[in-house]
N, C-alpha and C positions, 0 to 999 in steps of 0.2 A: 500190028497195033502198038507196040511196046515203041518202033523208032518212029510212030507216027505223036506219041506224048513225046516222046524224046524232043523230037524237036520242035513240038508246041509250048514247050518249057523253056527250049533256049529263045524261041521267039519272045516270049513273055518277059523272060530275062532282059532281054535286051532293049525291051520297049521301056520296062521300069527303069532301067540303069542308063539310059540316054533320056529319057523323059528327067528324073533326077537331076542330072547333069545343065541340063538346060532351064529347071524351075531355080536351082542353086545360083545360076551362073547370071539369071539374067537379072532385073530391074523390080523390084516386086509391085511398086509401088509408083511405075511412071506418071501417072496422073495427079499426084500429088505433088510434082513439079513442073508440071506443064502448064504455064499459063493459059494455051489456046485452048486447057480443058474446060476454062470460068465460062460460065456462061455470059453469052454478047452484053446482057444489059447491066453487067457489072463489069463491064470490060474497058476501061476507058483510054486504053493505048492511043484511040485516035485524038487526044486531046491534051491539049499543052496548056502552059500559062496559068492565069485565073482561071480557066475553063476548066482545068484538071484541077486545081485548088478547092475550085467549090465542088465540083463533082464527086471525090471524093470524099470529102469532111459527110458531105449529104448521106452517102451509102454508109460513112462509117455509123450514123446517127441512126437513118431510116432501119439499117440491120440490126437496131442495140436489143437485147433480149435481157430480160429478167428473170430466174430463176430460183423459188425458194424452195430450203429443205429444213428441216426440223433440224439441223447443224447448220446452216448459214445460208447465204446466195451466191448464185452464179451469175457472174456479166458479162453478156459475152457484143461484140459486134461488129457490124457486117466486114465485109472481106473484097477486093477486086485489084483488077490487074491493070497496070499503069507503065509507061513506056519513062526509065531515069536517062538521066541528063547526058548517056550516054549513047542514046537511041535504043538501051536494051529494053526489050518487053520484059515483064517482072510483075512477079503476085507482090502484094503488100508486105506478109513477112517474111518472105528473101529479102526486099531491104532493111525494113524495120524490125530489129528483136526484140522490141520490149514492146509493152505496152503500160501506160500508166492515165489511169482515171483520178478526178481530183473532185472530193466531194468535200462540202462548208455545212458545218450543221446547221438546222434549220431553232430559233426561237432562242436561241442560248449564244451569251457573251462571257470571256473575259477579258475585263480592263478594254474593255471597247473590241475586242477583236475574236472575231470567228474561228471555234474551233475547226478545225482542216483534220479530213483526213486523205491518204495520196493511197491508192491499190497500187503496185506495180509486179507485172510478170513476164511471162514471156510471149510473143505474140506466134500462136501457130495455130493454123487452120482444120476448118471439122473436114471431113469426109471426101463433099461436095463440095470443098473450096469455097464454098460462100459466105462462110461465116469465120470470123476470128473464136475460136475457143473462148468459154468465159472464166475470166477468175473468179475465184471460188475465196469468197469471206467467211470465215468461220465463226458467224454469231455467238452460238453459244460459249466456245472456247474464250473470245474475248471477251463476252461479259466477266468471264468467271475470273476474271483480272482485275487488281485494280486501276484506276483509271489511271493516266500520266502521258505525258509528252514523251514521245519515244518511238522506237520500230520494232515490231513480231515478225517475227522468218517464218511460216508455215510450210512445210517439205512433204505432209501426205497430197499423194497426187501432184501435180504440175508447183512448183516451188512458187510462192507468193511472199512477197513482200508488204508488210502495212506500217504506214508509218503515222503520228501522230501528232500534231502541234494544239495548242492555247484551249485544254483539256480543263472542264470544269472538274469537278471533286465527284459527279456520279456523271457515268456513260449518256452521250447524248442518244435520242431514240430517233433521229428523224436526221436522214442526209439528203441533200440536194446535190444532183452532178452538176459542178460545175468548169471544166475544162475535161478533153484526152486528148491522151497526146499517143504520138507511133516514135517511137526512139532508134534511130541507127547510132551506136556506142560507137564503132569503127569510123564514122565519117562525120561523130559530132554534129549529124544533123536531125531532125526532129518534124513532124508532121504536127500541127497545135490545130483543135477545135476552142477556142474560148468561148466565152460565158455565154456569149450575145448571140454566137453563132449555133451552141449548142441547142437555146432556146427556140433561137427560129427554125431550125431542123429540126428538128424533134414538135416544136408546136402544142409541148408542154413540158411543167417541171416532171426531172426522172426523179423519182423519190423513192429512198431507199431504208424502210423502215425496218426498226432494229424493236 
């Protein structure tokens, strides 16, 4: 009985130290780079041209999400997979690392011109690859600033950038999205939604009340 534990213990042994070996060794996370994991109807490899142009900007609109927390909002939107210019298939943010939303407040001028404000972060995807993460605006934190033209670094959680131009003297309370954009730093190239385009995909103002 005693060499019958005996060696059901090195069996054991052996099953956890090569099991180990192979959880350590391999890929933890292969689905989170596999584009053929997206699912079809956000998959727009088969499509080039204007046809990936619009197809795109659409999923990135149709997927936008809003999220409020008694510390700020989150923005997050949609995600899919697109074949670059060099016939490779690719998720969005394997080319695009940033992301940058551009909102104009809504009722308030100064000297003729719209105060702007620009989110910019990193663009990386949730779980199920379908969606771009959202950035995360930290309302209350900026109000408790005063107002001015200028940029806040935000580092809790995913690193946020906010930046600020033609800022009345009290915090405006109503933003309208008006442009995003997908940013590749390395290739100086850039994915744009503008104003006209956001509107009619979306098929209302996004409004982001403070």
């Amino acid at each position: 009985m005693r060499k019958f534990y005996g060696v059901f213990s090195l069996f054991v042994l052996c099953f956890v130290a090569g099991y180990s070996v192979i959880y350590c060794t391999s890929d933890q996370t292969p689905v989170n780079r596999d584009p053929a994991a997206v699912r079809n109807n956000f998959d727009f490899s088969h499509l080039n041209g204007e046809k990936l142009h619009e197809a795109v900007k659409q999923r990135l609109l149709t997927g936008l999400e809003l999220r409020k927390t008694p510390a700020g909002a989150g923005i997050g939107l949609g995600h899919f997979v697109f074949v670059d210019d060099r016939g490779q298939k690719k998720l969005a943010c394997q080319e695009f690392g940033k992301v940058s939303l551009s909102f104009e407040a809504e009722g308030v001028s100064v000297a003729g011109e719209k105060p702007v404000m620009e989110i910019e972060g990193r663009c990386e995807y949730s779980s199920d690859m379908t969606k771009i993460s959202p950035l995360f605006v930290p309302i209350a934190k900026i109000l408790g600033e005063r107002p001015g033209d200028g940029e806040f670094q935000f580092n809790e959680g995913a690193p946020v950038t906010i930046r600020f131009s033609n800022l009345p003297e009290e915090w405006p309370r109503t933003w309208l999205l008006k442009s995003v954009k997908l940013l590749n730093e390395k290739a100086s190239e850039a994915l744009v939604v503008e104003s006209d385009e956001v509107a009619r995909h979306l098929g209302h103002p996004m409004v982001l009340s403070w």
